[in-house]
Each structure stands twice: as structure tokens, then as C-alpha cells.
PASEBA-1860 file (N, C-alpha, C; in nm, 3 decimals):
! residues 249
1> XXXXXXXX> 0.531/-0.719/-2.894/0.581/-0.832/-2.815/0.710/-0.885/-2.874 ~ 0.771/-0.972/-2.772/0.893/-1.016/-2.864/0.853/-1.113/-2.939 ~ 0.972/-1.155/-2.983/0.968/-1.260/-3.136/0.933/-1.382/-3.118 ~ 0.944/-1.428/-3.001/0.871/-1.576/-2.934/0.774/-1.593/-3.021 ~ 0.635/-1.513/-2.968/0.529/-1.566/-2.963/0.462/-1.596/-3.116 ~ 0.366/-1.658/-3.164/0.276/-1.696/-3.252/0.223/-1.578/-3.291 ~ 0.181/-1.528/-3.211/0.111/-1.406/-3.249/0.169/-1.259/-3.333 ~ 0.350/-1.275/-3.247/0.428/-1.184/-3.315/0.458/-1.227/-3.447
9> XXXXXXXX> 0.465/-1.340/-3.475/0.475/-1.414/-3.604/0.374/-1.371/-3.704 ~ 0.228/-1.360/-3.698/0.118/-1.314/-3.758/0.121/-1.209/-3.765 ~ 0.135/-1.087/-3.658/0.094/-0.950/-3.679/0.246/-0.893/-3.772 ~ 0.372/-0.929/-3.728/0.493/-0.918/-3.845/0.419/-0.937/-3.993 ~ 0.412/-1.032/-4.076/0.376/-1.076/-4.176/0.243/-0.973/-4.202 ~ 0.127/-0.939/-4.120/0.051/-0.878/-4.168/0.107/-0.695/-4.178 ~ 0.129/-0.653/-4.057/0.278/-0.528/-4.098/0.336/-0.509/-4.236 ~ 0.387/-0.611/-4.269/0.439/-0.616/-4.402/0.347/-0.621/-4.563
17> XXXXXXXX> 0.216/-0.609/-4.506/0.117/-0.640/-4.600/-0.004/-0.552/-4.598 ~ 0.023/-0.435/-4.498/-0.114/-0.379/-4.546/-0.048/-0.215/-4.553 ~ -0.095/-0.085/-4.444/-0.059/0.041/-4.459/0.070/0.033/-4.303 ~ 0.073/-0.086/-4.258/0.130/-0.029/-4.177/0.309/-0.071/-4.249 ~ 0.317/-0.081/-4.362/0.434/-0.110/-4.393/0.536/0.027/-4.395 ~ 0.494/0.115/-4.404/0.587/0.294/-4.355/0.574/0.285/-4.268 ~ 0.529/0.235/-4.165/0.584/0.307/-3.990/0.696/0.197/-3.986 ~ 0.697/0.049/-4.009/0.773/-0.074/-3.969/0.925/-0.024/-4.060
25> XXXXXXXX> 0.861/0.052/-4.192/1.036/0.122/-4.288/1.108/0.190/-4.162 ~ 1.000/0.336/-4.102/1.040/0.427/-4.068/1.154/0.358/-3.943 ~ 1.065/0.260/-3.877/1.211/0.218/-3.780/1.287/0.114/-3.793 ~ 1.311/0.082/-3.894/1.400/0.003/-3.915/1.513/0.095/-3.973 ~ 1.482/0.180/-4.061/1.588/0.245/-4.088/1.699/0.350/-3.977 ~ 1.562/0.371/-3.881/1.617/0.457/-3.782/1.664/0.355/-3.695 ~ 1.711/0.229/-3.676/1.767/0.137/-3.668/1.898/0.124/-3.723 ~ 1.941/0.130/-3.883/2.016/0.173/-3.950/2.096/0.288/-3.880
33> XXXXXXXX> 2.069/0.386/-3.889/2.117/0.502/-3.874/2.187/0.494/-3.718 ~ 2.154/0.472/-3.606/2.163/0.448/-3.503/2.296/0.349/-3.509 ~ 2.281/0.234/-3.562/2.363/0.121/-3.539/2.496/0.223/-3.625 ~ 2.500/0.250/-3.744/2.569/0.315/-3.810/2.638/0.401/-3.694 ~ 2.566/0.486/-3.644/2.631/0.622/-3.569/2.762/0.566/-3.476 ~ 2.683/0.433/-3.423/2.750/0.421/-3.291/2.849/0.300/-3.331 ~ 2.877/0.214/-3.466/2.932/0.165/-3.505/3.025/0.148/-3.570 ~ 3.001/0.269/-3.687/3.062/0.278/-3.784/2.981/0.218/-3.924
41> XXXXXXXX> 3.024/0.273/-4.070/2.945/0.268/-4.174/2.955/0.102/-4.219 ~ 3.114/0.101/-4.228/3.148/-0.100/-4.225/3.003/-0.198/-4.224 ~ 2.945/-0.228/-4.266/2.851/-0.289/-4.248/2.942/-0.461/-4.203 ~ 3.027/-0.493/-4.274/3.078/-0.650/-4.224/3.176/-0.663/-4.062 ~ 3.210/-0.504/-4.093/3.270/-0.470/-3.918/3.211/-0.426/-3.822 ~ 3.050/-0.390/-3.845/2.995/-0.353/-3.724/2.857/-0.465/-3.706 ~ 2.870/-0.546/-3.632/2.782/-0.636/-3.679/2.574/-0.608/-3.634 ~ 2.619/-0.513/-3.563/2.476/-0.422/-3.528/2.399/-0.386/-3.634
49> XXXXXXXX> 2.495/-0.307/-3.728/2.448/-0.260/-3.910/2.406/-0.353/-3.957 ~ 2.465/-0.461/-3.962/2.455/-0.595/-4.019/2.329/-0.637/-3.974 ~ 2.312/-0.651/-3.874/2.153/-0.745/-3.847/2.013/-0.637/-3.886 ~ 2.055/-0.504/-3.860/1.953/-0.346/-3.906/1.943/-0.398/-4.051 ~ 2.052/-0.447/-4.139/2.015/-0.361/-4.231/1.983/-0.544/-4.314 ~ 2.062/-0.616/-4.299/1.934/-0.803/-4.283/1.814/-0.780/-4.261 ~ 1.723/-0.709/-4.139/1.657/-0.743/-4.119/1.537/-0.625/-4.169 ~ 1.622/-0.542/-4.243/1.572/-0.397/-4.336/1.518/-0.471/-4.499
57> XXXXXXXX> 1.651/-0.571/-4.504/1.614/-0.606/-4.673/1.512/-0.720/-4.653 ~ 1.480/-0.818/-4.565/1.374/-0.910/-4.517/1.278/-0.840/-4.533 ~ 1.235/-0.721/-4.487/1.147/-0.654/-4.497/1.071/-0.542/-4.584 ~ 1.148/-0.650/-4.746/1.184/-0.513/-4.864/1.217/-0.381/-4.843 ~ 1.250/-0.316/-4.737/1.290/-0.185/-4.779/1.375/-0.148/-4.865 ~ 1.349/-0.055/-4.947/1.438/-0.051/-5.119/1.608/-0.058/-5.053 ~ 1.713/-0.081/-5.106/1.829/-0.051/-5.129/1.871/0.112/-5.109 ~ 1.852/0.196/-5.177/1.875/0.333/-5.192/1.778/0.372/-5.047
65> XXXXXXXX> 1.706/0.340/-4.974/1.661/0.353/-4.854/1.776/0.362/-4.733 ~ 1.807/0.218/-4.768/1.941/0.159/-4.668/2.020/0.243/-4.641 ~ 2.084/0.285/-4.800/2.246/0.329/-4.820/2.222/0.478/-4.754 ~ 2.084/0.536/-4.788/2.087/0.670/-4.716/2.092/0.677/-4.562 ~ 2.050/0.602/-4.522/2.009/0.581/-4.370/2.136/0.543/-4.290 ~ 2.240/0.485/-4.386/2.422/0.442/-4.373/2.464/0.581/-4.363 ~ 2.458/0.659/-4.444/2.531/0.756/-4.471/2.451/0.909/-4.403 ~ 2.322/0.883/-4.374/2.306/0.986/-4.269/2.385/0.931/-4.098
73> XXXXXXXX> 2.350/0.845/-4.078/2.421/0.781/-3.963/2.596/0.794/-3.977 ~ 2.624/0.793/-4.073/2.801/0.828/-4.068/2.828/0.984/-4.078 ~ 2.703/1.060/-4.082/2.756/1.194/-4.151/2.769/1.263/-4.226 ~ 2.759/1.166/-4.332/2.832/1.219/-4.528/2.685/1.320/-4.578 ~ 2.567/1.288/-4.498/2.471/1.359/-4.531/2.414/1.490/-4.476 ~ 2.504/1.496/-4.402/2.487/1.615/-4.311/2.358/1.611/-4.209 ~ 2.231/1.559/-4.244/2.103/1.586/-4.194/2.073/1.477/-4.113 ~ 2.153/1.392/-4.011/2.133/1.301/-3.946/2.074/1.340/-3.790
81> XXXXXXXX> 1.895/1.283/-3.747/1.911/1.317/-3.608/1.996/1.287/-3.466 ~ 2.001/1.331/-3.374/2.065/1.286/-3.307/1.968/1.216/-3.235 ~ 1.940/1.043/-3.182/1.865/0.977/-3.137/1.924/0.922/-2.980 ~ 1.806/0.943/-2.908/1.866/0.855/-2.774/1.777/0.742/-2.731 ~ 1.840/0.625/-2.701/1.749/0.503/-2.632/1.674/0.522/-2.486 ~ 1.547/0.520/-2.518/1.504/0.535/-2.394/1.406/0.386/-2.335 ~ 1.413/0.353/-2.214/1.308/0.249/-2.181/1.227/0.254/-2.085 ~ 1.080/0.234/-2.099/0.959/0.253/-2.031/0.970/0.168/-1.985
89> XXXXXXXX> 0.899/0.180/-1.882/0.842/0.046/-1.799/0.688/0.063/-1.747 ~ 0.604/-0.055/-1.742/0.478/-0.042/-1.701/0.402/-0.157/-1.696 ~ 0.295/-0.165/-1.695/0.190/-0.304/-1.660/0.043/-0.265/-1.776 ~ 0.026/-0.346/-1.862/-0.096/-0.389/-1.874/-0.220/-0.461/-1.805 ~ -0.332/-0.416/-1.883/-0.443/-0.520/-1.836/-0.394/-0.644/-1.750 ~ -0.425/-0.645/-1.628/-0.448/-0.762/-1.503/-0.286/-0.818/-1.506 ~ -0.233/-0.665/-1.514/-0.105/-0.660/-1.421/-0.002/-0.732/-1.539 ~ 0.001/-0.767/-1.663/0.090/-0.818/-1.790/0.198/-0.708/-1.799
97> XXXXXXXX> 0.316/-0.737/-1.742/0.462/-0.652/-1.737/0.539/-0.572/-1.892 ~ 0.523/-0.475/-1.908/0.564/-0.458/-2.029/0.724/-0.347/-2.063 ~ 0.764/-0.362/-2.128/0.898/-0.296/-2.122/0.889/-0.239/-2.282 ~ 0.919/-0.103/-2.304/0.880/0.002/-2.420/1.021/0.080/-2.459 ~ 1.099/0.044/-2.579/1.183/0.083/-2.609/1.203/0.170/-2.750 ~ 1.223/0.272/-2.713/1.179/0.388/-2.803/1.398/0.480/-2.835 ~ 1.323/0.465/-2.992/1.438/0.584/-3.006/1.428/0.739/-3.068 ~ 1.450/0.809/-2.980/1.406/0.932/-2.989/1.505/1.064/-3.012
105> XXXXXXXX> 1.429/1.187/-3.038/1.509/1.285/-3.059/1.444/1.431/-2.992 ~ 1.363/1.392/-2.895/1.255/1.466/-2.842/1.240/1.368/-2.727 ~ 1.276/1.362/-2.578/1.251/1.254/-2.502/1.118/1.313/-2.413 ~ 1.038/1.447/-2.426/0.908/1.468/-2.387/0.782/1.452/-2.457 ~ 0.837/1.470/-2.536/0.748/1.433/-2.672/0.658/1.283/-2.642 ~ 0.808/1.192/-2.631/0.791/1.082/-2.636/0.757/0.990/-2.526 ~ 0.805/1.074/-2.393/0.707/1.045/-2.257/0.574/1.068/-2.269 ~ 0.473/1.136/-2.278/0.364/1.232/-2.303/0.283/1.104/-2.391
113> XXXXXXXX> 0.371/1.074/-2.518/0.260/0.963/-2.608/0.260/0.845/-2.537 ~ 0.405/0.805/-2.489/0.418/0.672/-2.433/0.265/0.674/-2.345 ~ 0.250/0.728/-2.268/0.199/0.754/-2.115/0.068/0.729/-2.159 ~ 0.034/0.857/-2.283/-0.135/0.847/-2.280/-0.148/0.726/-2.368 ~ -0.057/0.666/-2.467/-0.100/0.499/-2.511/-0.114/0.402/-2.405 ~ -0.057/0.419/-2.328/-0.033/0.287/-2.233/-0.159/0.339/-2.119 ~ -0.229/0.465/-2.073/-0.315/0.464/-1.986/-0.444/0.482/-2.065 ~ -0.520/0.481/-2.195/-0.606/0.524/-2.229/-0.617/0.324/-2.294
121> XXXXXXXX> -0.537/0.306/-2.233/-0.572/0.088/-2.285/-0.612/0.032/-2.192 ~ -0.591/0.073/-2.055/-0.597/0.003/-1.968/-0.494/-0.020/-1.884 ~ -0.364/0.049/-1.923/-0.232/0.028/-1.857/-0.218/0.117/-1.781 ~ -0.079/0.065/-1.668/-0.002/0.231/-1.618/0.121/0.226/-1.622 ~ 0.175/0.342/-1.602/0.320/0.335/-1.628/0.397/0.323/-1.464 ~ 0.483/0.259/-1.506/0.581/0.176/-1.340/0.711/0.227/-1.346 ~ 0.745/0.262/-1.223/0.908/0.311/-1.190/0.995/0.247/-1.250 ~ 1.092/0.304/-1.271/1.219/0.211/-1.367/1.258/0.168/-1.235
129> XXXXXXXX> 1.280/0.003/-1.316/1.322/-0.120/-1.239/1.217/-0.229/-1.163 ~ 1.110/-0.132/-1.150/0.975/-0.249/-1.109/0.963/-0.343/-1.225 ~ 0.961/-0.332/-1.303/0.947/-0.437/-1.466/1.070/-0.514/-1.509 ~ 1.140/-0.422/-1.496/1.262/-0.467/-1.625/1.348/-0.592/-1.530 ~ 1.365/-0.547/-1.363/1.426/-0.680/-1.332/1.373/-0.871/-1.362 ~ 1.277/-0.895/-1.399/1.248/-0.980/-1.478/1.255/-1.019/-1.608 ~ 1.324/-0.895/-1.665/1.335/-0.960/-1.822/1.521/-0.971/-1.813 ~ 1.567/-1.027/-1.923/1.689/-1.037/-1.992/1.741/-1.041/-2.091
137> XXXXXXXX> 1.849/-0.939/-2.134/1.870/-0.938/-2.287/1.923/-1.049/-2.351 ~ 1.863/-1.108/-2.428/1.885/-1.238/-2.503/1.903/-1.235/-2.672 ~ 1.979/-1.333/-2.718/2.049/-1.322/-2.863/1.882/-1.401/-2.914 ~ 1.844/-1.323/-3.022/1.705/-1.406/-3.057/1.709/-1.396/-3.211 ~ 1.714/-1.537/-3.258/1.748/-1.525/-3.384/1.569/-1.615/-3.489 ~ 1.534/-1.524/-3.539/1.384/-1.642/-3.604/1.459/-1.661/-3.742 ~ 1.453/-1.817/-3.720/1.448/-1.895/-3.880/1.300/-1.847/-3.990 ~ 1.337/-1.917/-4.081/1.233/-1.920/-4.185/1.138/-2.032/-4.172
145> XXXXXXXX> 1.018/-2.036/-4.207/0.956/-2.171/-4.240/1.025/-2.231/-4.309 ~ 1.013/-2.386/-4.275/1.123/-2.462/-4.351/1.186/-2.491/-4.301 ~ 1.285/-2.489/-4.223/1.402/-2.459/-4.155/1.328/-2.623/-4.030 ~ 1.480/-2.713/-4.064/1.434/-2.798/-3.971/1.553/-2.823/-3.846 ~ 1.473/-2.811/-3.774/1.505/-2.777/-3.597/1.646/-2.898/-3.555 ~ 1.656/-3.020/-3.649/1.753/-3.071/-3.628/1.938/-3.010/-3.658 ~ 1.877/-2.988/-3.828/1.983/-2.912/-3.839/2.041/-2.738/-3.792 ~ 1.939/-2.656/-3.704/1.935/-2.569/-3.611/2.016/-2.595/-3.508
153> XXXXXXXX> 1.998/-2.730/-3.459/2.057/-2.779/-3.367/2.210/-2.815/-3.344 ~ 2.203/-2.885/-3.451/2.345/-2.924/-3.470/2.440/-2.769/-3.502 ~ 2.380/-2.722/-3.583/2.490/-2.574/-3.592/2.527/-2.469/-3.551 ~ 2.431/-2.439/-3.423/2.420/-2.340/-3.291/2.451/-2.403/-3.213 ~ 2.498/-2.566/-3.154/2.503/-2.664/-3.080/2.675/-2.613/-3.005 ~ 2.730/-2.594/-3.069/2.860/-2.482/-3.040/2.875/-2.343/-2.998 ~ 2.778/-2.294/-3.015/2.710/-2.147/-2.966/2.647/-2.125/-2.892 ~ 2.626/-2.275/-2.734/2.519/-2.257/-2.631/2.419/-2.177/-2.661
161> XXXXXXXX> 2.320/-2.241/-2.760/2.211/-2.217/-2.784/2.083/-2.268/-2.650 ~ 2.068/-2.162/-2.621/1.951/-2.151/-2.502/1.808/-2.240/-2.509 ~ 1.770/-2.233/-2.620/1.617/-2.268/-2.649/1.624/-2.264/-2.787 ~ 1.551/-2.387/-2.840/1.500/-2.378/-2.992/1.378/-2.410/-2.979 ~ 1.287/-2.329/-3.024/1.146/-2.329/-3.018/1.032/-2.329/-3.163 ~ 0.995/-2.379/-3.156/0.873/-2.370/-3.281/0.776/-2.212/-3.256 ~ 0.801/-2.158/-3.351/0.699/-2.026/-3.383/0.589/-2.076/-3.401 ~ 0.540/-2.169/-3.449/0.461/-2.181/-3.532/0.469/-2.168/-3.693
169> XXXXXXXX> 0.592/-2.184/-3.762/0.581/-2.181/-3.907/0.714/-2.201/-3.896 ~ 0.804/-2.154/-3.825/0.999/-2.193/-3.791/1.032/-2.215/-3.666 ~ 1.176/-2.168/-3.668/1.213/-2.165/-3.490/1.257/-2.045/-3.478 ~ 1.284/-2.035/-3.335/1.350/-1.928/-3.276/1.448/-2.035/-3.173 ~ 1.543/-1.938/-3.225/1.658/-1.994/-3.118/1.733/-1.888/-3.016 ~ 1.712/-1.888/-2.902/1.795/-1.792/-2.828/1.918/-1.868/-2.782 ~ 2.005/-1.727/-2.738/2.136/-1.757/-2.687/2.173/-1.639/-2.577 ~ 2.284/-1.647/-2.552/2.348/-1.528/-2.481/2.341/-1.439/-2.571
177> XXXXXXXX> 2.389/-1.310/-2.577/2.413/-1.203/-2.642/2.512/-1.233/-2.711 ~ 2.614/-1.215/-2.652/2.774/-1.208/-2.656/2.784/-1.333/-2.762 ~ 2.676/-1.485/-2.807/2.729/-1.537/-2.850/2.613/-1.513/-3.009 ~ 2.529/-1.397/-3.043/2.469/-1.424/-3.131/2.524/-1.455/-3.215 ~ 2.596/-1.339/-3.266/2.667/-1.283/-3.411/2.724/-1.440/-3.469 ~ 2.796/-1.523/-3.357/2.832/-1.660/-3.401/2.734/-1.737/-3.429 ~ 2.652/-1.741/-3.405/2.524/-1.803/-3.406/2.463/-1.800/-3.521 ~ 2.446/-1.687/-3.538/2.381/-1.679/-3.681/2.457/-1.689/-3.757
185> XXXXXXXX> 2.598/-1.657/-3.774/2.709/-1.682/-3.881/2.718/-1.826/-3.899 ~ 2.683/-1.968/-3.825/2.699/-2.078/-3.821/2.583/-2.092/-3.878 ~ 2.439/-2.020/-3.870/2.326/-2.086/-3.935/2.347/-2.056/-4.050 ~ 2.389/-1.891/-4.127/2.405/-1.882/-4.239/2.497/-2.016/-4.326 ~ 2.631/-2.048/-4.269/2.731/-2.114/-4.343/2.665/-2.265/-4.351 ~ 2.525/-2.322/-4.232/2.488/-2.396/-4.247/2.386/-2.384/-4.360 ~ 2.330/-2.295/-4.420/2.224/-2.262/-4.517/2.088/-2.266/-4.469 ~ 2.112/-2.229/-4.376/2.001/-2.217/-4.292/1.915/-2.049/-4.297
193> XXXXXXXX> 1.822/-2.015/-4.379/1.758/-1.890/-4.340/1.754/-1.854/-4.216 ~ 1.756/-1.724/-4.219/1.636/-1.647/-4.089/1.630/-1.519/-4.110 ~ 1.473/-1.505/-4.044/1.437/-1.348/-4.068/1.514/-1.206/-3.972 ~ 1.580/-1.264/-3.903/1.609/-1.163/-3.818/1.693/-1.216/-3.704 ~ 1.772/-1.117/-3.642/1.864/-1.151/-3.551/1.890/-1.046/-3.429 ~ 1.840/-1.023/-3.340/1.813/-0.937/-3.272/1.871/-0.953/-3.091 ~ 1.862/-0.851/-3.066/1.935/-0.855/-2.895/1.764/-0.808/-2.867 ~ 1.699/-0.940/-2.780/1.535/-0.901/-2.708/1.565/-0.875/-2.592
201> XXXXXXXX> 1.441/-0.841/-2.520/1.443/-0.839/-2.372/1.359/-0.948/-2.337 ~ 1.384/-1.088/-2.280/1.300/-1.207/-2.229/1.261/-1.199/-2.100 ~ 1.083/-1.257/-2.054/1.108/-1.242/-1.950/1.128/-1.318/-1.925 ~ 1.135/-1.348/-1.744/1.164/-1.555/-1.710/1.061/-1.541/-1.597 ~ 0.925/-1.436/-1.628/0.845/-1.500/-1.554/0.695/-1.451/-1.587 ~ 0.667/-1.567/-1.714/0.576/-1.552/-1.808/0.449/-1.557/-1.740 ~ 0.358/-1.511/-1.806/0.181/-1.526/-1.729/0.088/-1.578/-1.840 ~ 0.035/-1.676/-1.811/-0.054/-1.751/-1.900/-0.171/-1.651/-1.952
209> XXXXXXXX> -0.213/-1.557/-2.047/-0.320/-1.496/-2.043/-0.439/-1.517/-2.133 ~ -0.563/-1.521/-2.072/-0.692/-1.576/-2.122/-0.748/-1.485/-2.239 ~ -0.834/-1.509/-2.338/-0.847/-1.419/-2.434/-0.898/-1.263/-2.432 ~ -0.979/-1.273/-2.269/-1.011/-1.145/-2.259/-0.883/-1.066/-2.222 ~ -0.761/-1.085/-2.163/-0.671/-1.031/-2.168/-0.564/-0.997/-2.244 ~ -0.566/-1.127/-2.325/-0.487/-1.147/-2.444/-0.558/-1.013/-2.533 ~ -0.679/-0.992/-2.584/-0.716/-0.936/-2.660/-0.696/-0.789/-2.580 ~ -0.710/-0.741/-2.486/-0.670/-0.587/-2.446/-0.552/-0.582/-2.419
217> XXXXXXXX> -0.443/-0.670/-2.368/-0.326/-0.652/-2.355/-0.252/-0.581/-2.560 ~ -0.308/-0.691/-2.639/-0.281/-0.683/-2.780/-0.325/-0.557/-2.804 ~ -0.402/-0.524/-2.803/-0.493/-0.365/-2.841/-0.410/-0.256/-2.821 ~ -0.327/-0.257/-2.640/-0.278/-0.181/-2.587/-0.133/-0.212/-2.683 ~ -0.034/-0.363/-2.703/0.049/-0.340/-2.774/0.015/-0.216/-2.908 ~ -0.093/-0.258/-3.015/-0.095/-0.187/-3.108/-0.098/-0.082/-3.142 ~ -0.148/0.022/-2.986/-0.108/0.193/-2.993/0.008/0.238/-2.964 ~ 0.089/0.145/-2.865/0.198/0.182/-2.842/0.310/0.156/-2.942
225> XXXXXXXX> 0.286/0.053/-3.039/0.421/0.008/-3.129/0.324/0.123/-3.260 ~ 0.259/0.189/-3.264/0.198/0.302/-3.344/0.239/0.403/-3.364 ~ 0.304/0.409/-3.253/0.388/0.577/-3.200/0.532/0.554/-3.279 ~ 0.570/0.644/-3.340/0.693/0.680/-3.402/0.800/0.654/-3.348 ~ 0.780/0.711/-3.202/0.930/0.700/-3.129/0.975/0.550/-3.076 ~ 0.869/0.461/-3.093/0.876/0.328/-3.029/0.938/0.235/-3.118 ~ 1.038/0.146/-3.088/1.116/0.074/-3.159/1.042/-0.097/-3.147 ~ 1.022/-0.092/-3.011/1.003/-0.283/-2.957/0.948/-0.235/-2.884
233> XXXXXXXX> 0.840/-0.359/-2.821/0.736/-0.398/-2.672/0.733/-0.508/-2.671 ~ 0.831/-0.513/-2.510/0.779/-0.640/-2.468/0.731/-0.715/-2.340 ~ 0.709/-0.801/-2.401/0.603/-0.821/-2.249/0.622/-1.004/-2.157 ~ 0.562/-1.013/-2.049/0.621/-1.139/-1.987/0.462/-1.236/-2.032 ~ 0.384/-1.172/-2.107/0.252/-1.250/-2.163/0.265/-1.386/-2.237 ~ 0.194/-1.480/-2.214/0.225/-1.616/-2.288/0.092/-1.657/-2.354 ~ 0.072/-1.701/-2.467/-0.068/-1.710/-2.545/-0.087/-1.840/-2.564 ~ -0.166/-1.939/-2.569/-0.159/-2.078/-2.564/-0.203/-2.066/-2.700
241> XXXXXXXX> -0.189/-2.189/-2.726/-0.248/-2.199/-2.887/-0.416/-2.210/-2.866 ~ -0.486/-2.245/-2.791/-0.595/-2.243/-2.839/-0.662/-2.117/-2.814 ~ -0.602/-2.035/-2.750/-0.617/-1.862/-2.756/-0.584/-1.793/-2.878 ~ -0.480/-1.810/-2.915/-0.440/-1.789/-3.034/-0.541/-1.776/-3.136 ~ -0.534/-1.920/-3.133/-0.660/-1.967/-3.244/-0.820/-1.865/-3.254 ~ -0.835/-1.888/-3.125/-0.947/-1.760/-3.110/-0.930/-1.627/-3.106 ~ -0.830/-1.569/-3.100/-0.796/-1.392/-3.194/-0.789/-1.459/-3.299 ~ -0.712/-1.493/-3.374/-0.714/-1.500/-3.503/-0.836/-1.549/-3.561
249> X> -0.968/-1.566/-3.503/-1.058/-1.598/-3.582/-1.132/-1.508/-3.632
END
């Protein structure tokens, strides 16, 4: 799911804490490499590298990880794949809209897993463009806990900042695209943390879902963000807190 929700907030942090911390390396770096290819190695001139490889060291991946993943993406290593962006589209449990963004080097491979994760949950897969015209790419930046929403305010307040929202432990602040990179450069100079800075896909036409859905819609996220080739999933699902509260129990 995207970075909104409470829930993405919990299952992140637990990612980072048990075995699933090599699949979350494996794409972030291939994140790296990607942004690199199509950017350039510059990490302060390509600002794509820049948020890959921020949001690579947030997530301890070693240093000597990084620099290889720079330098297969520029070339100097010779052994770089060639990756293409691809995006699914489809519906979960009681019709929850989901959008599946995978980077790949094998695009049958990666149809074939997409397909049988998303139909062996309860899902199906939907024509491109039945889904995706409801979402929008949005500048989505998550603070740290700590981080207080006034001074968020005031320093993105120049950067038509869209929404500042409580995670549940920080904020998230969206914007346009076009105006992240400023955005977060104003929170940094304000001393303001954050874990990450990302171009999401939002939807703008969320569905309230009850725990029996919440809990198979989630299930179905967890095979699909399992698969190698999958980068992000996201979905137009909204979790109330007192749902919340009950998965997490």
C-alpha cells in the first residue's frame, strides 16, 4: 500500500526487522540502479538517485551495497540488468482497486507471478486503465516521529503542500510531483527528518474497508509485494483506526 496508511507504517518497520529485510535490500537497490541508468551516477544532480539511495541508507543497506548498485547502473561494472517499468492493474477482495508496479527484466515471468498472486487471494486482474484512472502521481514525503506538523507546515507552506497528515507516529505530506525535490530540500534545511521521499500513486476515491476485508485485501498485498519483480502496491483502501487496532492485535 502506499505510505499514507498506519498500517504501511507498521508492516515498513516490521520489514526492516525480521527475514524480510533481503527482499526490501533487493529493491531498493534495484531502485538505485534504475534511477542511476536513467539519470546519471551524480547523485546531487539526479535527484531520483538521491531519494533511492536516502531512502536505501534509512533502511541500513550497507554503503558498499549502494556504490555498487551506482556503478552497475552507470556501467563501470559491466553486469548491469536491463530493467523495464511495468504496471498492473486489478481489484481485490469486494472490488479494493489496486495498481502493481514492478521492475523487471523478464516481463512474462513477471505477468505469470503477478496474475497467480493476485488470483489465488481473492483478486483479478483488470484492463489497463480500468484502475489507474483514479489514482495520481503525487510527491509523498514521510517525516520521522517527532517531527511537529507546525513546523512541516510552515516550511513546505511555499511548496503547495497538498495534505499534511498524521501516520500515526509522524506526518506525511503530499504535494505535486514537480514540486517534491523542493519540498523536501526545505524540510531538510528546516531540520526536519524524513524517511523517504517518493513519487506514489494516490487514489481520490478511497473505500472504507471492514476487517474482514482489510485482513484479505492485506494477505493479498503480502504475496504480491513478495514477488521479486514488484517494486510498490497500491491501493484506493482506507483503514480506520479502530480496524487497525484489531489486525494489529
Amino acid at each position: 500500500m502506499s505510505g499514507h496508511s498506519k498500517w504501511a507504517t507498521t508492516k515498513h518497520k516490521k520489514a526492516a526487522n525480521d527475514a524480510k529485510r533481503a527482499k526490501l535490500w533487493a529493491k531498493l537497490i534495484r531502485n538505485i540502479e534504475v534511477a542511476t541508468r536513467t539519470g546519471g551516477s551524480d547523485i546531487e544532480g539526479n535527484p531520483t538517485l538521491y531519494d533511492a539511495v536516502y531512502k536505501a541508507r534509512k533502511n541500513s543497506v550497507p554503503n558498499d551495497n549502494i556504490e555498487r548498485a551506482i556503478k552497475r547502473g552507470s556501467g563501470a561494472l559491466g553486469d548491469g540488468a536491463e530493467y523495464m517499468g511495468i504496471m498492473y492493474e486489478g481489484y481485490g477482495p469486494n472490488g479494493i482497486a489496486i495498481l502493481i508496479e514492478c521492475l523487471t527484466d523478464n516481463k512474462n515471468r513477471t505477468a505469470a507471478e503477478v496474475r497467480t498472486a493476485v488470483t489465488k487471494n481473492g483478486g483479478t486482474m483488470a484492463d489497463p486503465g480500468s484502475v489507474s484512472y483514479q489514482f495520481a502521481r503525487k510527491g509523498v514525503i514521510v517525516c520521522t516521529a517527532g517531527s511537529s506538523e507546525d513546523a512541516i507546515l510552515e516550511a513546505t507552506l511555499e511548496h503547495d503542500a497538498e495534505d499534511v497528515s498524521s501516520n500515526g507516529e509522524g506526518f506525511v505530506v503530499t504535494v505535486d510531483p514537480s514540486s517534491m525535490v523542493a519540498a523536501r530540500a526545505a524540510l531538510q534545511a528546516a531540520g526536519i527528518d524524513y524517511e523517504s521521499a517518493d513519487v506514489e500513486f494516490v487514489s481520490s476515491m478511497k473505500i472504507q474497508a471492514d476487517l474482514e476485508t482489510a485482513s484479505k485485501v492485506i494477505k493479498m498485498i503480502d504475496a504480491i509485494e513478495d514477488l521479486d519483480d514488484v517494486q510498490n502496491v497500491y491501493t484506493n483502501m482506507d483503514i480506520s483506526a479502530e480496524v487497525l487496532e484489531r489486525l494489529e492485535a
